[in-house]
N, C-alpha and C positions, 0 to 999 in steps of 0.2 A: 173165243171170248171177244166181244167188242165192249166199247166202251165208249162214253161222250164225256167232253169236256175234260175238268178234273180228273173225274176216276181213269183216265188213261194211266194216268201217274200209276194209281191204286194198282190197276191190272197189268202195267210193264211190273212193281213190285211182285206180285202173283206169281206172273211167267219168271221170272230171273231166279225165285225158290227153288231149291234144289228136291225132286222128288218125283220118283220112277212110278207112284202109284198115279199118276195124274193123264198118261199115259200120252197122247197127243197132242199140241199145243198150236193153237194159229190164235194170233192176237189183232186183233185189228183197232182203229181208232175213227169212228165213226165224225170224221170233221165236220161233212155234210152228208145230209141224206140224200142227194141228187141218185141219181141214175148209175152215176161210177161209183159212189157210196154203197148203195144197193148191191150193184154186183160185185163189188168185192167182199159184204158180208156172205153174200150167198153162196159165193165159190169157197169161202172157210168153211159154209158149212158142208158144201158135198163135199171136201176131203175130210172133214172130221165128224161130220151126221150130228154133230151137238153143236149146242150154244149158249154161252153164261152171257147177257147184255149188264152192265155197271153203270149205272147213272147216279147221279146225287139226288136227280130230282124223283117225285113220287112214283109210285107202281101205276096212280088214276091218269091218264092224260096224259103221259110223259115221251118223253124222247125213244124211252125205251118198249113203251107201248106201240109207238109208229113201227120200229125195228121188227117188233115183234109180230104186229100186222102185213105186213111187208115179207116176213119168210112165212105168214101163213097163205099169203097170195102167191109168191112164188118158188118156193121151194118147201111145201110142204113135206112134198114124200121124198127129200133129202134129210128130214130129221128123223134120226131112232132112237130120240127120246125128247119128251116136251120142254119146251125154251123155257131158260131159267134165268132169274131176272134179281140182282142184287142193286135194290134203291134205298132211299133213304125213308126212315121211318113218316107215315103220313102225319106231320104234326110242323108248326111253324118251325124254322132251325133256333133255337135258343141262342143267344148273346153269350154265355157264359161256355169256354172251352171245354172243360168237360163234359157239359149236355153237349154242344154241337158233337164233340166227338161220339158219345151215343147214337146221337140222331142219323149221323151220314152215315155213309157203306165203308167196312173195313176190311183190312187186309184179309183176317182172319173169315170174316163171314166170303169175302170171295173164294178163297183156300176151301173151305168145307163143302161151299153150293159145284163149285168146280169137282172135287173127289167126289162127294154124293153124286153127280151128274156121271161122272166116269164109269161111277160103279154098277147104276142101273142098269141092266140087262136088257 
């Protein structure tokens, strides 16, 4: 699992959940995407063949889309199963705390996209 920005927070709470069905764990925190950024998501992924990316910002354009671009250039045939990507809903963030809280990435949708990702075969 990597993460930018914020959702580091998001995906250290993720990792620190206690739960044996989740089964391997490398966390990373994507500060910059230079060179040593790079290769330290791509060595998560050859020891764990998966990858969950958390951004706040959208799925179009984003931070996590570069990531995602980037293990499809160099470590494609270390994944055995397709990168999975928890952002925030495509729409402005709303003003009012309960829409923001809809709109970004949650703990819970981290938790489910991580076990569904586990689980795939």
């Amino acid at each position: 699992m990597t993460s930018w920005s914020e959702p580091s927070q998001l995906a250290g709470r993720r990792r620190s959940r206690p739960s044996s069905s989740t089964g391997s764990r490398a966390t990373s925190s994507s500060a910059q995407m230079t060179e040593v950024g790079t290769c330290t998501v791509t060595a998560s992924v050859a020891r764990t063949r998966r990858i969950v990316i958390v951004d706040e910002g959208w799925k179009s354009g984003s931070i996590s889309a570069e990531i995602a671009a980037r293990l499809a250039e160099d470590a494609l045939y270390e994944l055995d199963a397709p990168v999975r990507r928890v952002c925030s809903r495509e729409v402005p963030v709303p003003y009012a705390a309960h829409l923001e809280e809809a709109a970004l990435p949650r703990v819970e949708q981290i938790v489910a996209t991580a076990r569904a990702l586990v689980a795939q075969r």
